[in-house]
C-alpha positions in Angstrom: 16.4 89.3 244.1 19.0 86.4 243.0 18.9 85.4 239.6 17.7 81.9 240.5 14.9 83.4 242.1 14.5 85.4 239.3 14.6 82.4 237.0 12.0 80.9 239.2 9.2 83.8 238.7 10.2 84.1 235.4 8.9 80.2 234.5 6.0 80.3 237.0 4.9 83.1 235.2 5.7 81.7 231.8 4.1 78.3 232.5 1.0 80.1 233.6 0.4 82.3 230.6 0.7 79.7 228.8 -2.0 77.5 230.4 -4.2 80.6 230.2 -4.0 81.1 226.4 -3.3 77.1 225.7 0.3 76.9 224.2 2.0 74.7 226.6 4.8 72.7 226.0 7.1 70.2 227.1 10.3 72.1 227.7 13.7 70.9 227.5 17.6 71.5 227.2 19.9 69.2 225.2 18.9 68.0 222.2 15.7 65.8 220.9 16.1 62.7 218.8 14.2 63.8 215.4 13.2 60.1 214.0 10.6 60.1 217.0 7.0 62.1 217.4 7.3 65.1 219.3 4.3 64.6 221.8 5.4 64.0 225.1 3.3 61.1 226.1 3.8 61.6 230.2 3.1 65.7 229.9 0.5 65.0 227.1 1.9 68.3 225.5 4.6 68.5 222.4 7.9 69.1 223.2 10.0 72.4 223.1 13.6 73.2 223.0 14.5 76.2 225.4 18.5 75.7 224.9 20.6 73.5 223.8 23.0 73.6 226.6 21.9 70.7 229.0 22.9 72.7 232.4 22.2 76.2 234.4 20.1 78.7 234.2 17.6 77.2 231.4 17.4 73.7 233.0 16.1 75.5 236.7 13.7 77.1 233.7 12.9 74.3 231.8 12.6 72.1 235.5 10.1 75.2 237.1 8.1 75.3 234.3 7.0 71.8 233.5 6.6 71.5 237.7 4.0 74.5 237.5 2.8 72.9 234.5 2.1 69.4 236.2 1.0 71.0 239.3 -2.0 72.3 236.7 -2.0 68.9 235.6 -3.2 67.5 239.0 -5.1 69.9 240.3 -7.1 70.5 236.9 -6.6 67.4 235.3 -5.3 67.5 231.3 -6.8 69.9 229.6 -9.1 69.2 226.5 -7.3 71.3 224.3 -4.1 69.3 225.6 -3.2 67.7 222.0 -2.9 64.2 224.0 -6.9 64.1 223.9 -7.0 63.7 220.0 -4.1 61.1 219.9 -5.8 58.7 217.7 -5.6 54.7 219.0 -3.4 52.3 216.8 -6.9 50.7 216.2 -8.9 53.9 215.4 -5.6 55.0 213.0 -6.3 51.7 210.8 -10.2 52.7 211.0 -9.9 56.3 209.4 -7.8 54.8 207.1 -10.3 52.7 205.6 -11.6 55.6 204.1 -8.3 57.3 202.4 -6.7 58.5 199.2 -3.7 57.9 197.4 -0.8 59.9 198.2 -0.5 61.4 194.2 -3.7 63.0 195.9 -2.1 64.7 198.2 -1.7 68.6 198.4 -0.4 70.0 201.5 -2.3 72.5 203.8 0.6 74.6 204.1 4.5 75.0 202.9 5.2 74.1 206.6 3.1 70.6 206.4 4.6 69.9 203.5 7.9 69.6 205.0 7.1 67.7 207.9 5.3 65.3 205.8 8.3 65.3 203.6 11.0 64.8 206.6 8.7 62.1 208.1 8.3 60.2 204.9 12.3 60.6 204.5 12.5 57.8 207.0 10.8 55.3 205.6 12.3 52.7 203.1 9.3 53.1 200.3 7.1 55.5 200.0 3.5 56.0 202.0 0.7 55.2 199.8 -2.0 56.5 201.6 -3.8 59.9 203.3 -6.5 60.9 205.3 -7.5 64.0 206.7 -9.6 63.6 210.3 -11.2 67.3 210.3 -12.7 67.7 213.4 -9.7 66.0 215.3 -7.2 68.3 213.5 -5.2 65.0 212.2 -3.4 64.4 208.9 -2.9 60.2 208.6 -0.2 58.4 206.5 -0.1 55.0 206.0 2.0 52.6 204.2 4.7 49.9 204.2 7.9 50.1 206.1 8.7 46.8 204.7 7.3 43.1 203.3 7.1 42.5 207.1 5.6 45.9 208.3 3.3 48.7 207.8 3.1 51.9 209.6 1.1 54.8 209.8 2.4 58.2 211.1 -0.4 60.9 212.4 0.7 64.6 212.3 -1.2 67.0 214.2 -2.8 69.6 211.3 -3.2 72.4 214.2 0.3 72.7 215.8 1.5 71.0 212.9 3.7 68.9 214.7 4.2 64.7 214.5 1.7 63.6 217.1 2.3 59.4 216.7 3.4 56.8 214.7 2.3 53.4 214.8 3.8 50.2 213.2 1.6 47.0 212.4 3.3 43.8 211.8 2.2 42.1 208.9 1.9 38.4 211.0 -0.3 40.0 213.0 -2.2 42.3 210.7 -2.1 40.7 207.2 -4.4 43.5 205.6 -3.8 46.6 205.6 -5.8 49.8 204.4 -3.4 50.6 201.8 -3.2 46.8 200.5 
């Protein structure tokens, strides 16, 4: 057997243990810009490194895989464990919000939320003001203002723990905010 051909059981297989036991990712090679979510919005899944070198051997991987993963996609449609089906709206964000707490509230679920609350609020120019928890859709909210002009509220997904969204809300078009 070649190696490509190798390569191509290899992610077949991969890409179909995953769907089995629900762990499937976006894979890619190259790098991934860090000041955006990490749910890919076409795939519905979160995106995966599998090598940072953009060419060979773990591209034909990276390309098999999310083709045996789409091909699931059509056939079965996206799955309801598929972290796209809790991605909150922009409008249903500002909702749970209503009902929030202030971030000197806040205690982290784990060390490893902690730091991806910490990296996420590193971006922004003040600091968020306000949390939520959405149990039953595994969501952590944060809301605040990015500036005079804009708010924004970033929604991190409590069960892979990843950055699911981030929305921003103009002030000229949304002059109250939850956190106001």
């Amino acid at each position: 057997m070649s190696e490509i051909h190798s390569i191509i059981e290899q992610a077949t297989q991969r890409a179909q243990h995953d769907w089995e036991n629900q762990q499937v990712h976006y894979l890619m090679c190259g790098t991934v810009d860090t000041t955006k979510p990490d749910l890919d919005k076409e795939s519905g899944f979160y995106i995966a490194i599998r090598s940072y070198a953009p060419d060979g051997s773990d591209r034909i991987f990276c390309d098999i895989y999310n083709k045996v993963i789409a091909e699931f996609i059509y056939r079965e449609g996206i799955p309801t464990w598929a972290p796209m089906n809790r991605v909150p709206t922009r409008y249903d964000a500002l909702a749970f919000l209503q009902d929030h707490r202030h971030m000197s509230d806040y205690k982290p679920g784990s060390i490893r939320e902690k730091r991806i609350v910490e990296s996420l609020t590193f971006t922004w120019k003040t600091q968020p003001k306000i949390w939520r928890r959405v149990d039953n859709l595994n969501l952590l909210l944060i809301g605040g203002d990015r500036s005079k002009r804009s708010g924004r509220i970033d929604v991190i997904d409590s069960h892979y723990l990843r950055w699911m969204i981030s929305f921003d809300y103009r002030r000229r078009h949304y002059p109250v905010l939850p956190w106001d």
